[in-house]
SEVEX-959066 format. One record per residue (C-alpha): residue in three letters; z, y, x; residue number from 1. Coordinates in nm, 2 decimals. Each point is the difference from the previous one (the first is absolute). Example, Ala and Ser with C-alpha at 12.3 -4.5 7.8 and 13.67 -1.06 7.14 Angstrom:
# residues 2
['ALA', [0.78, -0.45, 1.23], 1]
['SER', [-0.07, 0.34, 0.14], 2]
This chain:
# residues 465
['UNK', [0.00, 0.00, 0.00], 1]
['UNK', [0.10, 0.23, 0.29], 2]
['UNK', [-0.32, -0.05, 0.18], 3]
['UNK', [-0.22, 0.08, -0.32], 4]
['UNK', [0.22, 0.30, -0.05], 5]
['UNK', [-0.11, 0.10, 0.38], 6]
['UNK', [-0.35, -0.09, -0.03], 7]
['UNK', [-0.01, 0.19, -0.33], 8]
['UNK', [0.11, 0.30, 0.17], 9]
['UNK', [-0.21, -0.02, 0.29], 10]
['UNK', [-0.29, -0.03, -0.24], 11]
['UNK', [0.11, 0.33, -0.19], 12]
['UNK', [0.08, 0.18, 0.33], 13]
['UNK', [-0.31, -0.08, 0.11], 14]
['UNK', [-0.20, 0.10, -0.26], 15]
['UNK', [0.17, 0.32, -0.01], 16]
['UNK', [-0.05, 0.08, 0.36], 17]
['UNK', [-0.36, -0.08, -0.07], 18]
['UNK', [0.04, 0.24, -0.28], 19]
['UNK', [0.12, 0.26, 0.17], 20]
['UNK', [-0.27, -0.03, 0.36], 21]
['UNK', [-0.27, 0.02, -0.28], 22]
['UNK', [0.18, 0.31, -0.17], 23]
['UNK', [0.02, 0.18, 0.35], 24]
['UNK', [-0.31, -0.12, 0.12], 25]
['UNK', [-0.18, 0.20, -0.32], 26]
['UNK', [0.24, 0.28, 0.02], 27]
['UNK', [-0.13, 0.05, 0.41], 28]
['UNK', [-0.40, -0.01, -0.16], 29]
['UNK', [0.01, 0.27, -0.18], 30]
['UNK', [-0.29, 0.24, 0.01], 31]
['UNK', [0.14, 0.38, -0.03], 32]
['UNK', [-0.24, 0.28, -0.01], 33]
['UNK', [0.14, 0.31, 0.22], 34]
['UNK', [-0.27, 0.23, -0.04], 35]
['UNK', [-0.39, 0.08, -0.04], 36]
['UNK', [-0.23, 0.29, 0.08], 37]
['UNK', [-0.37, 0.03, -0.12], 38]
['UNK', [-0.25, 0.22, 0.18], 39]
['UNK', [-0.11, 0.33, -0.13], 40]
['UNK', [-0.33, 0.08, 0.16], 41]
['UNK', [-0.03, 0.41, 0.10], 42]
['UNK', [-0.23, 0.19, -0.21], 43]
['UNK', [-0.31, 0.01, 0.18], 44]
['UNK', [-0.05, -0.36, -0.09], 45]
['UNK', [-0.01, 0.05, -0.40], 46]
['UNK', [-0.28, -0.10, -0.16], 47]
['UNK', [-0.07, 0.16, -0.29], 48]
['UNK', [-0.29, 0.00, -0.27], 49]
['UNK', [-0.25, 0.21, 0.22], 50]
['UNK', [0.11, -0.13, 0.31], 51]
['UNK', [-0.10, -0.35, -0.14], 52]
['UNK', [-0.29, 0.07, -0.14], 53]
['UNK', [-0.08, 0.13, 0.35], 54]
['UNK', [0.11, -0.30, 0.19], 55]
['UNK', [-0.23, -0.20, -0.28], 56]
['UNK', [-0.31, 0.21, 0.05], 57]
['UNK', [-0.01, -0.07, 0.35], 58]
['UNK', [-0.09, -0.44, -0.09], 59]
['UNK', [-0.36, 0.08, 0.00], 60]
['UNK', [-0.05, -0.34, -0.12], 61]
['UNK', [0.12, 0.11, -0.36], 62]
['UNK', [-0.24, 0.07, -0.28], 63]
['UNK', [0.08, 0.14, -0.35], 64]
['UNK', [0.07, -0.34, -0.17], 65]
['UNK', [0.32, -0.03, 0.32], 66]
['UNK', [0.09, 0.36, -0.10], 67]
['UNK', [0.06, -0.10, -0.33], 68]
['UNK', [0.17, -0.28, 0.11], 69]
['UNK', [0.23, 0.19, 0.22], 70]
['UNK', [0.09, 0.27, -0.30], 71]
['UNK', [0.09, -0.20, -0.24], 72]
['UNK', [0.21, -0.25, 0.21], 73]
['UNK', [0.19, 0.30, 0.16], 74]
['UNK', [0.05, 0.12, -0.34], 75]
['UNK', [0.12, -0.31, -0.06], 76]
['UNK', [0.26, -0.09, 0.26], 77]
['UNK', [0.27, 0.18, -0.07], 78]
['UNK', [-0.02, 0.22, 0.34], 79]
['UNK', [0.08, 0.37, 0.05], 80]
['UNK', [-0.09, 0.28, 0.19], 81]
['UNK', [0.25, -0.02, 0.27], 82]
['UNK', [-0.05, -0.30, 0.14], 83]
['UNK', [-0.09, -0.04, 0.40], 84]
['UNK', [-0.26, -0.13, 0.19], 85]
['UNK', [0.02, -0.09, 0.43], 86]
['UNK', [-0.14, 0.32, 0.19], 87]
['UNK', [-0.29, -0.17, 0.12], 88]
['UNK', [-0.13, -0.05, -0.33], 89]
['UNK', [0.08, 0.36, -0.14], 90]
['UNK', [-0.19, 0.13, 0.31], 91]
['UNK', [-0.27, -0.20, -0.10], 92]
['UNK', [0.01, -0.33, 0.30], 93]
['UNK', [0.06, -0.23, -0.30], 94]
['UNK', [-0.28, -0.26, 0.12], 95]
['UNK', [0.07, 0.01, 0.39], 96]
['UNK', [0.38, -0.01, 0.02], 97]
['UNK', [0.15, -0.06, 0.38], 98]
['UNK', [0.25, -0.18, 0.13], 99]
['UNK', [0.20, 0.32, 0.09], 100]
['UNK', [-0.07, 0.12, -0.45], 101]
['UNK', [0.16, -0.36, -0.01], 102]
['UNK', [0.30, 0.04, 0.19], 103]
['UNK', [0.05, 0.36, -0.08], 104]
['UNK', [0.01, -0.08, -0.38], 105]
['UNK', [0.28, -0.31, 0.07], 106]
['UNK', [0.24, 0.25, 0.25], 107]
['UNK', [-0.02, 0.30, -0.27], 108]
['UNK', [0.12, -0.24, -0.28], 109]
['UNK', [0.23, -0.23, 0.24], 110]
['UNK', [0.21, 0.22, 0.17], 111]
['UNK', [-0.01, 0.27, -0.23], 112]
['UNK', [0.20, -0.22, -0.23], 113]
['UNK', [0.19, -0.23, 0.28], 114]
['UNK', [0.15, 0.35, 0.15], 115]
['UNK', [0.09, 0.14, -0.33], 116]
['UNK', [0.17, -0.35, -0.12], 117]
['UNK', [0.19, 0.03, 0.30], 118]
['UNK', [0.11, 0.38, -0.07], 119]
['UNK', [0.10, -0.12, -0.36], 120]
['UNK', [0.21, -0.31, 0.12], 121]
['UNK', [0.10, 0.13, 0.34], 122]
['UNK', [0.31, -0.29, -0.04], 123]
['UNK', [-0.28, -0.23, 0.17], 124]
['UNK', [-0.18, 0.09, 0.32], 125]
['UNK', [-0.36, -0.18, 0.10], 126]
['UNK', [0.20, -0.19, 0.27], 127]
['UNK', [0.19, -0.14, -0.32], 128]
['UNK', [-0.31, -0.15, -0.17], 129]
['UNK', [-0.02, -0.35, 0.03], 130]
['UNK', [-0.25, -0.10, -0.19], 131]
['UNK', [-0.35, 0.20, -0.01], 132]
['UNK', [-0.29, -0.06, -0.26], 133]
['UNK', [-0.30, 0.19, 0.00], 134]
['UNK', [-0.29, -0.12, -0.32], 135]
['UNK', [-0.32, 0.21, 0.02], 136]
['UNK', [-0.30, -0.21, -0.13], 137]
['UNK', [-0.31, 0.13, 0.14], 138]
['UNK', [0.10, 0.09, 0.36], 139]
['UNK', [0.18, -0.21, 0.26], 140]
['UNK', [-0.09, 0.17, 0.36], 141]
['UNK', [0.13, -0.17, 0.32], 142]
['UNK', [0.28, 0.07, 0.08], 143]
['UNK', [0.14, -0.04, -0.34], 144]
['UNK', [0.16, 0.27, -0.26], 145]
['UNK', [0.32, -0.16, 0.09], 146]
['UNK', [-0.04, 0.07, 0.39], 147]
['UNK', [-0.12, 0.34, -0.07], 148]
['UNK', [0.34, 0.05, -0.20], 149]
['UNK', [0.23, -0.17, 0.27], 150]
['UNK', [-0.17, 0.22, 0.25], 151]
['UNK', [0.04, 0.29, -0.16], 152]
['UNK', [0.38, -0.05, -0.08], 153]
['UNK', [0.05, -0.18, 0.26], 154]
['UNK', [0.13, -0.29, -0.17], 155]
['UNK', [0.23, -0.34, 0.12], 156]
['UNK', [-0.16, -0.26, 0.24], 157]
['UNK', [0.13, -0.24, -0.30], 158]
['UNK', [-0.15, 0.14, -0.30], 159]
['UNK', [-0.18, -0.23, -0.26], 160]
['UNK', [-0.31, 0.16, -0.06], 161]
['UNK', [-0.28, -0.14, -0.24], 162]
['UNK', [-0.37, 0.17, -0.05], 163]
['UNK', [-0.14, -0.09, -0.36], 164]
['UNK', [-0.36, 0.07, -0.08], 165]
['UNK', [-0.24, -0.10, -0.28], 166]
['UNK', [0.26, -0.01, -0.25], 167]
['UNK', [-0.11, 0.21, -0.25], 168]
['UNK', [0.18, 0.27, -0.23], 169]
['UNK', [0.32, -0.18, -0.05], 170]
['UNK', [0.03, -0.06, 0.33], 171]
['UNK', [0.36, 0.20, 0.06], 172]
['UNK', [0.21, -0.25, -0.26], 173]
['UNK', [-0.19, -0.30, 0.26], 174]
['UNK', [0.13, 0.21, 0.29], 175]
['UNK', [0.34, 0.04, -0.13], 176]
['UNK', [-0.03, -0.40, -0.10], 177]
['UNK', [0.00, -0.03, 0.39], 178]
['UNK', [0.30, 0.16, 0.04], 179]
['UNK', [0.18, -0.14, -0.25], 180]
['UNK', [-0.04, -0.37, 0.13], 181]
['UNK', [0.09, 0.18, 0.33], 182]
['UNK', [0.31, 0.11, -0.10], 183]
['UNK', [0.09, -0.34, -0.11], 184]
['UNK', [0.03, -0.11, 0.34], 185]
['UNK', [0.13, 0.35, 0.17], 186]
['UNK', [0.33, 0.17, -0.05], 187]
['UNK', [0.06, 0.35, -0.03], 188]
['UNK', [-0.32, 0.11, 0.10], 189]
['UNK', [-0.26, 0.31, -0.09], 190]
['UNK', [-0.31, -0.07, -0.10], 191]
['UNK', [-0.35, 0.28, -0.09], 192]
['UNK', [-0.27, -0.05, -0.18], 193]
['UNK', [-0.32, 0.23, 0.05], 194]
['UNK', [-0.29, 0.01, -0.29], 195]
['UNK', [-0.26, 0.18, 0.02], 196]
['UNK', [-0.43, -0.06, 0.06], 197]
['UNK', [-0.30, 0.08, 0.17], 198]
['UNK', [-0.19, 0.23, -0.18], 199]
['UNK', [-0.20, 0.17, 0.24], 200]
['UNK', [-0.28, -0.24, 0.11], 201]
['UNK', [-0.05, -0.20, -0.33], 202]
['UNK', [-0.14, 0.35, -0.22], 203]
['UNK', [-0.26, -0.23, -0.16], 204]
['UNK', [-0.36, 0.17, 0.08], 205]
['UNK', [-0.25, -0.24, -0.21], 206]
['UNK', [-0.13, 0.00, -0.37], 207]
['UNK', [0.18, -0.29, -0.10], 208]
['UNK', [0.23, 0.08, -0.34], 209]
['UNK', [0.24, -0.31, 0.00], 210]
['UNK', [0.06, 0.11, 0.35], 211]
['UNK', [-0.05, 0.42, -0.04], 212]
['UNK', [0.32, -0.07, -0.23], 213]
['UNK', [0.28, 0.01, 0.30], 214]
['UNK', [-0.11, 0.34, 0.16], 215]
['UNK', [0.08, 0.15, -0.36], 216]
['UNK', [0.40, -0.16, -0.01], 217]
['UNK', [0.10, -0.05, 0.37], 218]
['UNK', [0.18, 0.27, 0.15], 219]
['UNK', [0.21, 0.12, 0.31], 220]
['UNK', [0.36, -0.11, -0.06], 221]
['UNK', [0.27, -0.19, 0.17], 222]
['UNK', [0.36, -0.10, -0.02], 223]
['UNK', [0.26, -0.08, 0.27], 224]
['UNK', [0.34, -0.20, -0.10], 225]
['UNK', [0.32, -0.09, 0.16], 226]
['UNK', [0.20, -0.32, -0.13], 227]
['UNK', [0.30, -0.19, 0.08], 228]
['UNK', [0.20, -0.28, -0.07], 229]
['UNK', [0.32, 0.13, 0.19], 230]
['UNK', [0.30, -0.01, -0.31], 231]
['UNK', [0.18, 0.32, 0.16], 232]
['UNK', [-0.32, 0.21, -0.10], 233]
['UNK', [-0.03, -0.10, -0.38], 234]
['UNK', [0.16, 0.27, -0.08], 235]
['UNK', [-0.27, 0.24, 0.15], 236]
['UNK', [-0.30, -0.22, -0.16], 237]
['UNK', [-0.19, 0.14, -0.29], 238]
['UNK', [-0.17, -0.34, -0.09], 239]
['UNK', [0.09, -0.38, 0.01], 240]
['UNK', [-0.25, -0.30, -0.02], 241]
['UNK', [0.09, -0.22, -0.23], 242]
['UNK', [-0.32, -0.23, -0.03], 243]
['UNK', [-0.38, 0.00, 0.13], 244]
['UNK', [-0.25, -0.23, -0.12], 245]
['UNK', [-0.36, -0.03, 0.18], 246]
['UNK', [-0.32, -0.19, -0.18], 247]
['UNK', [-0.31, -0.07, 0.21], 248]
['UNK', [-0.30, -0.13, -0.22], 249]
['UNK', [-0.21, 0.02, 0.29], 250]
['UNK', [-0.06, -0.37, -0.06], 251]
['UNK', [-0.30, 0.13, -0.26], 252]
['UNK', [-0.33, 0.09, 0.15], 253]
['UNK', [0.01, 0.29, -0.30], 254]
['UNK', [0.31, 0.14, 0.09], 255]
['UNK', [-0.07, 0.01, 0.37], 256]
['UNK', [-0.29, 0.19, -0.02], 257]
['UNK', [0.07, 0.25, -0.28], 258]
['UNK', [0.13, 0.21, 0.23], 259]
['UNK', [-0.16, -0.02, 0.36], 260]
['UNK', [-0.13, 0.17, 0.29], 261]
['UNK', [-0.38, -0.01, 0.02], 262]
['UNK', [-0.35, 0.14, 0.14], 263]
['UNK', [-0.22, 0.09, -0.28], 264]
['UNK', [-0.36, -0.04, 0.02], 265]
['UNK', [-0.08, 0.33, 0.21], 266]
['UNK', [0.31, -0.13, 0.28], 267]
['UNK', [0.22, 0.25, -0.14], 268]
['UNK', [0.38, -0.14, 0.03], 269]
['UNK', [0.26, 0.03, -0.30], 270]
['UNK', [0.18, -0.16, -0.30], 271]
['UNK', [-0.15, -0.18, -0.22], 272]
['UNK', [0.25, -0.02, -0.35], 273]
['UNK', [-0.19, -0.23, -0.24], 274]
['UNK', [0.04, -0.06, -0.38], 275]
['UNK', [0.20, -0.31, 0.06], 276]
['UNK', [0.28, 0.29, 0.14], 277]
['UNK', [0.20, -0.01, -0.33], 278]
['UNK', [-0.01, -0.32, -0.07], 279]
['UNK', [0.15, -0.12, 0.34], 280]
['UNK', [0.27, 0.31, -0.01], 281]
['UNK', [0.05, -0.14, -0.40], 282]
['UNK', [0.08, -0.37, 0.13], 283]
['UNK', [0.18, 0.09, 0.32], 284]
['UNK', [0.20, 0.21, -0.21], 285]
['UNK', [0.09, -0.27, -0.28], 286]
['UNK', [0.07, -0.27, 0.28], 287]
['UNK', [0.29, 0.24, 0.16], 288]
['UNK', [0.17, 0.10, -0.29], 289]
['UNK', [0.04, -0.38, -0.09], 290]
['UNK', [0.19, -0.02, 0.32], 291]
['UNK', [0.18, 0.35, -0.03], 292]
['UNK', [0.07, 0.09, -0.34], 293]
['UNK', [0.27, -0.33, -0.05], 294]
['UNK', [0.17, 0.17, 0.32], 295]
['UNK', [0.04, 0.36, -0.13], 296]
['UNK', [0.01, -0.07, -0.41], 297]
['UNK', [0.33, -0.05, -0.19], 298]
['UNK', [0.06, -0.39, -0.15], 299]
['UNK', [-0.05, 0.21, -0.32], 300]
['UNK', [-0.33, 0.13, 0.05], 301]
['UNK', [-0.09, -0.30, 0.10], 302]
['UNK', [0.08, -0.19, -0.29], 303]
['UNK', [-0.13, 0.24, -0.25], 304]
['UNK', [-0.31, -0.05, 0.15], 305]
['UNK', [-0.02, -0.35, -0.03], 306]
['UNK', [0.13, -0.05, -0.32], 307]
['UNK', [-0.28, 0.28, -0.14], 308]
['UNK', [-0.26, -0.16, 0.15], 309]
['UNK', [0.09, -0.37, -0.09], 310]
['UNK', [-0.02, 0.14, -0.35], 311]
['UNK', [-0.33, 0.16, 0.07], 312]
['UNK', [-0.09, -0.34, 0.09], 313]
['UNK', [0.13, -0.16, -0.28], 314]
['UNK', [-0.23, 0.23, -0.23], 315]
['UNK', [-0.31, -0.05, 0.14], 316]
['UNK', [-0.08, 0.36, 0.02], 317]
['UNK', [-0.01, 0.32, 0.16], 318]
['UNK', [0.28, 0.19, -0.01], 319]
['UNK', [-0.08, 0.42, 0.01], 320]
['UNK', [0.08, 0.15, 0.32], 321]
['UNK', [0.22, 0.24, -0.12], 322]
['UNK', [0.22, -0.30, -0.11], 323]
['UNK', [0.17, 0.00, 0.33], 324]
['UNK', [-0.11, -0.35, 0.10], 325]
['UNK', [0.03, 0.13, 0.40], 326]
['UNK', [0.25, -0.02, 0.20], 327]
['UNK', [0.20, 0.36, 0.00], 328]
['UNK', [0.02, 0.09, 0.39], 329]
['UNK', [0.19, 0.28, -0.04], 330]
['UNK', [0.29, -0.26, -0.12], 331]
['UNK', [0.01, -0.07, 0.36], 332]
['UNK', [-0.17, 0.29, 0.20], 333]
['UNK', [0.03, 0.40, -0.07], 334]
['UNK', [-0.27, 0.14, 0.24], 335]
['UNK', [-0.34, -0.14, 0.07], 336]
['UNK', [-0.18, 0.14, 0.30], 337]
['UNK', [-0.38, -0.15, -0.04], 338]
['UNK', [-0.26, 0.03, 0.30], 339]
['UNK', [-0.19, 0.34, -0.01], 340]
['UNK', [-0.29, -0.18, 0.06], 341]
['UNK', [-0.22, 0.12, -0.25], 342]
['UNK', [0.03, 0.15, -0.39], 343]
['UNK', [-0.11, -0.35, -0.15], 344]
['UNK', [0.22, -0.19, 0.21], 345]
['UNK', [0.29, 0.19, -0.09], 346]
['UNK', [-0.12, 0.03, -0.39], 347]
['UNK', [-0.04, -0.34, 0.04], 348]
['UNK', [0.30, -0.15, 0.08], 349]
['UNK', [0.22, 0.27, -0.19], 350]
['UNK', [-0.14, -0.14, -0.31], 351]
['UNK', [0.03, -0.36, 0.04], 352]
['UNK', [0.34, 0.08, 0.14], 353]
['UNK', [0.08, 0.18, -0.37], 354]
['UNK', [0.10, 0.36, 0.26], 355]
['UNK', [-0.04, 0.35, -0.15], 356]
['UNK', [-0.11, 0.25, 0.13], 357]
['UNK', [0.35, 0.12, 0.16], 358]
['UNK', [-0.04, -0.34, 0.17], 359]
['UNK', [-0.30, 0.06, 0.15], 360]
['UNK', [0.00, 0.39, 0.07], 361]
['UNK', [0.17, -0.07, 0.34], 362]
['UNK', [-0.33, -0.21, 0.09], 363]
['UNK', [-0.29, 0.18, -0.16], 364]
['UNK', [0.17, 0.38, 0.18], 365]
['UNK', [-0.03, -0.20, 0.35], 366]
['UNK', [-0.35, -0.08, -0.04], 367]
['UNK', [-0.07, 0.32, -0.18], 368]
['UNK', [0.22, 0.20, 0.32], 369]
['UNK', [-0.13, -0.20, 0.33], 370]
['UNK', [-0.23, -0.24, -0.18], 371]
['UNK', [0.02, -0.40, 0.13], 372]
['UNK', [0.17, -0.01, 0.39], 373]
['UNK', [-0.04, -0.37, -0.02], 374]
['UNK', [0.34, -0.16, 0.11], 375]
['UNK', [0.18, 0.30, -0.04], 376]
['UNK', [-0.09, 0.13, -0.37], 377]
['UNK', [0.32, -0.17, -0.06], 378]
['UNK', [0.22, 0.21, 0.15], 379]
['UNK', [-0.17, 0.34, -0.16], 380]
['UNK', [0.07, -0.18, -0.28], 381]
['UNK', [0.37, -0.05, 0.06], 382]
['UNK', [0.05, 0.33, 0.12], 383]
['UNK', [-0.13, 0.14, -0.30], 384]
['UNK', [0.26, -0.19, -0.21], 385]
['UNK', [0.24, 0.12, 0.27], 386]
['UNK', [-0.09, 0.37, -0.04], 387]
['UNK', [0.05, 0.01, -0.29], 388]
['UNK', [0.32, -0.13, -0.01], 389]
['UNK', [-0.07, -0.27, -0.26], 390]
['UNK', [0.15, -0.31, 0.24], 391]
['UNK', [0.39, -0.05, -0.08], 392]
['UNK', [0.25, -0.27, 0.17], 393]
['UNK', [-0.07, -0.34, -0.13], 394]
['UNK', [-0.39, 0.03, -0.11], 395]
['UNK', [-0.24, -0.23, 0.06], 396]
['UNK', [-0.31, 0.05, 0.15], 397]
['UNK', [-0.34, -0.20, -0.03], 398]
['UNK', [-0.25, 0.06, 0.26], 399]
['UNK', [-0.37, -0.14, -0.07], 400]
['UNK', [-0.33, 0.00, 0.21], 401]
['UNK', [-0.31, -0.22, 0.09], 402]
['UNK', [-0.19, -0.07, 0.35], 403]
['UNK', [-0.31, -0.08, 0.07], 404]
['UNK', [0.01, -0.40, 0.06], 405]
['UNK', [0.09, -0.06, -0.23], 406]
['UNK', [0.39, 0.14, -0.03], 407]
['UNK', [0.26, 0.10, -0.29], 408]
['UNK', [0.34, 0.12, 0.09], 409]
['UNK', [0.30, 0.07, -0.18], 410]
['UNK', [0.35, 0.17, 0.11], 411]
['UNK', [0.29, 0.10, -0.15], 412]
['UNK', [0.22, 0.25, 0.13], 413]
['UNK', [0.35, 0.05, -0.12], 414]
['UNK', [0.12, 0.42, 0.03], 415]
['UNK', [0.32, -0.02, 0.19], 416]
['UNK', [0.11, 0.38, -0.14], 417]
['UNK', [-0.15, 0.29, -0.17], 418]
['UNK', [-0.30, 0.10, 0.21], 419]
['UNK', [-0.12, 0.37, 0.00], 420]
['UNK', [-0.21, 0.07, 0.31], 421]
['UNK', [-0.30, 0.20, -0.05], 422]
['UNK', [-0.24, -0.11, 0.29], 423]
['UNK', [-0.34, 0.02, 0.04], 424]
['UNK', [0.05, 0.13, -0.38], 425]
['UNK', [0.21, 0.31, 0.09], 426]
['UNK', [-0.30, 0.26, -0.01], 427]
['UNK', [-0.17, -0.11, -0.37], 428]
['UNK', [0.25, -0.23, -0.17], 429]
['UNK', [0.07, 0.32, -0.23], 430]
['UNK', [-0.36, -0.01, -0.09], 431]
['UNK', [-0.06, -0.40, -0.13], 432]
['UNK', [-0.08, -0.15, -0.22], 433]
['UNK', [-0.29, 0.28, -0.06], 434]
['UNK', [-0.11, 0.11, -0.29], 435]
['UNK', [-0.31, -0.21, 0.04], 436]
['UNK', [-0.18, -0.27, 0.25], 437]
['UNK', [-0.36, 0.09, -0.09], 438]
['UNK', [-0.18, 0.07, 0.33], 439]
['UNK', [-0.17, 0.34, 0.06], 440]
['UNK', [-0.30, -0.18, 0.09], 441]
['UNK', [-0.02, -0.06, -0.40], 442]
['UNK', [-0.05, 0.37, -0.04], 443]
['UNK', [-0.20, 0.10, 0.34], 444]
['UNK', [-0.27, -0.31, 0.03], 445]
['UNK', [-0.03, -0.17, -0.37], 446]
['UNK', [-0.34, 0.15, 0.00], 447]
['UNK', [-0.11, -0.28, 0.26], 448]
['UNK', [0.01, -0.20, -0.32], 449]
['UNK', [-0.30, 0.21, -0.15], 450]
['UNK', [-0.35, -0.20, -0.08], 451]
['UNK', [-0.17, 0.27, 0.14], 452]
['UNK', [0.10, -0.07, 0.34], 453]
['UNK', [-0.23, -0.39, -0.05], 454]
['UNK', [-0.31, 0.20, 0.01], 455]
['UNK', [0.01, 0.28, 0.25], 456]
['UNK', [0.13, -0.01, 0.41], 457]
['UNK', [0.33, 0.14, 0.11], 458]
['UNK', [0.06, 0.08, 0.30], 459]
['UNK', [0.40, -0.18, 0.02], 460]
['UNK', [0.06, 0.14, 0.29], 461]
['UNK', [0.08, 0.37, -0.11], 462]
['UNK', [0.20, -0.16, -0.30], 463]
['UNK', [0.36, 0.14, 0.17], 464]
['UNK', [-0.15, 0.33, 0.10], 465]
């Protein structure tokens, strides 16, 4: 009896020790986010209508049928007039970028945002970072990014440094993946995360539309953040990870090449975004919110849902979709902060998500305000939420983008206390939402629309002066 007695106490000290190492062990992977700062380009890199339409004017492979094109997508997309362009492009080098355009475009966003992180959260020096991750798609010199940063901040012999390229528009939630797994098997450590993308010498400069679509969303942007999963500095943290889920569907020939770097027929290099785009984004979508959405919904939720659409099932019908057969994210999530990737992407998922507007202002303002920055639209996104003081202790967060690939990605943040900083914001956050998104090119070039134009020769070239 005595030795049961023992072995039964072994077993139960045993288990809770176990307990307790796995309790620790989860507590020490935490994922804390210190800080962020998002580039604001300097005026003289604003592109506005005319200034477009000068840039455009200059493809002398364009006829009127690519004009027309051009307009209405513009119209279209959901972009202001105060977005920015690299320098080479706005001084008019758009189809023979250099190496030095290149690298000049990467140090303006990179250490403009790395040195002001640093003045923000002076607690943690450069020689403190331990782990350094650097995503930008398009460009991936020799040395790396990462060296580049190390050199400039002269950074630990020891640091962990990773280099991710070709990964798309969601590729800052893979790069802070990477250090999240990281910090399972590191202690008290600092970790950055640098988004941003090439822009400079991929200004598409053929006829092609499905490929003529990416110089009117993709714009100069880029976002620098500092994480940590040291306990001392919770306190200081705005955001905590609480769960990331990643889908790759690149498995399907159709998804793989719906969104792709190609030559067209004339050797001009760009993007190619085919019809099978929404689709893939619609699936990849579905197939991560299976995983998520159990993680982040209450049992109730949950239930409800099943229990409606059982009975839907039992009738043999459609039910009405204002019947509520959904799941209700906001049971589980307050804030949802979509990839400015384009107007239909956001309209998109905002309405099979069931979001209002309010839901997706925060989204449609950073593509209207800097237009799509790739990897980084996030963060405008965030720090429009931010600015405008609408993120309180204990909200959730749900972060959403695509990659080419192809990719879906899902975050969700948890706000560790009321946030209220202005950012990149602080000059025009008075001013948005505006009154209206309609483009001025509606009002300046809708004539390009008229049928007069198929019978007689214009001259496009003096169409901006």
């Amino acid at each position: 009896m005595e030795v049961l007695m023992v072995t039964c106490l072994l077993a139960l000290f045993y288990g809770l020790s176990s307990l307790l190492k796995i309790v620790l062990r989860m507590r020490d992977q935490a994922c804390y986010l210190l800080a962020y700062e998002c580039y604001m380009p300097t005026d003289d890199m604003m592109i506005s209508t005319d200034s477009c339409v000068k840039i455009v004017t200059r493809n002398k492979n364009l006829g009127l049928e690519e004009f027309r094109f051009l307009l209405k997508t513009t119209v279209n997309s959901g972009i202001g007039e105060e977005t920015y362009c690299p320098k080479n492009i706005i001084e008019g080098r758009e189809d023979d970028a250099t190496l030095v355009d290149e690298l000049l475009e990467m140090d303006e966003v990179i250490f403009d945002t790395l040195d002001k992180l640093f003045a923000k959260f002076s607690a943690i020096s450069p020689s403190q970072i331990d782990i350094l991750v650097v995503n930008v798609s398009m460009f991936s010199p020799a040395p790396s990014l990462t060296s580049r940063i190390v050199n400039r901040y002269k950074m630990r012999e020891d640091i962990k440094t990773f280099n991710l390229s070709g990964m798309g528009c969601s590729a800052s939630l893979i790069a802070i993946d990477v250090v999240q797994n990281l910090f399972k098997s590191y202690k008290n450590v600092n970790a950055i995360v640098v988004s941003t993308e090439s822009i400079s010498p991929h200004w598409y400069c053929g006829k092609e539309k499905s490929m003529m679509l990416t110089n009117c969303l993709f714009r100069s942007g880029g976002c620098s953040m500092l994480f940590t999963n040291n306990r001392d500095l919770k306190h200081q943290a705005k955001l905590k990870l609480n769960h990331l889920v990643r889908i790759h569907t690149g498995s399907s020939d159709e998804a793989y090449n719906c969104c792709i770097q190609v030559e067209d027929e004339s050797g001009y290099k760009g993007f190619r975004l085919t019809k099978y785009l929404v689709k893939a984004a619609s699936e990849g979508f579905t197939m991560n919110l299976q995983v998520l959405l159990p993680k982040v919904l209450p049992l109730r939720e949950i239930l409800r849902y099943l229990v409606v659409s059982k009975l839907k099932s039992a009738k043999s019908q459609k039910l009405k979709a204002d019947e509520g057969v959904g799941l209700n994210l906001k049971t589980g999530i307050e804030h949802f902060c979509i990839h400015p990737g384009g107007r239909a992407v956001i309209d998109g998922i905002g309405k099979s998500l069931g979001l209002t507007d309010y839901d997706v202002e925060p989204s449609r303002m950073a593509l209207h305000r800097f237009g799509n920055t790739s990897a980084a639209g996030f963060w405008y996104a965030l720090g429009y939420m931010e600015a405008k003081k609408r993120l309180k202790k204990g909200n959730k967060i749900l972060m959403s983008g695509f990659g080419a690939g192809f990719k879906c990605n899902n975050i969700v943040w948890e706000v560790l206390k009321d946030l209220d900083d202005a950012n990149v914001w602080k000059d025009c956050i008075d001013s948005y939402p505006p009154n209206t998104l309609v483009n001025p090119f509606v009002e300046k070039y809708s004539w390009i629309d008229d049928e007069i134009l198929n019978f007689v020769r214009f001259d496009f070239s003096q169409l901006a002066t």
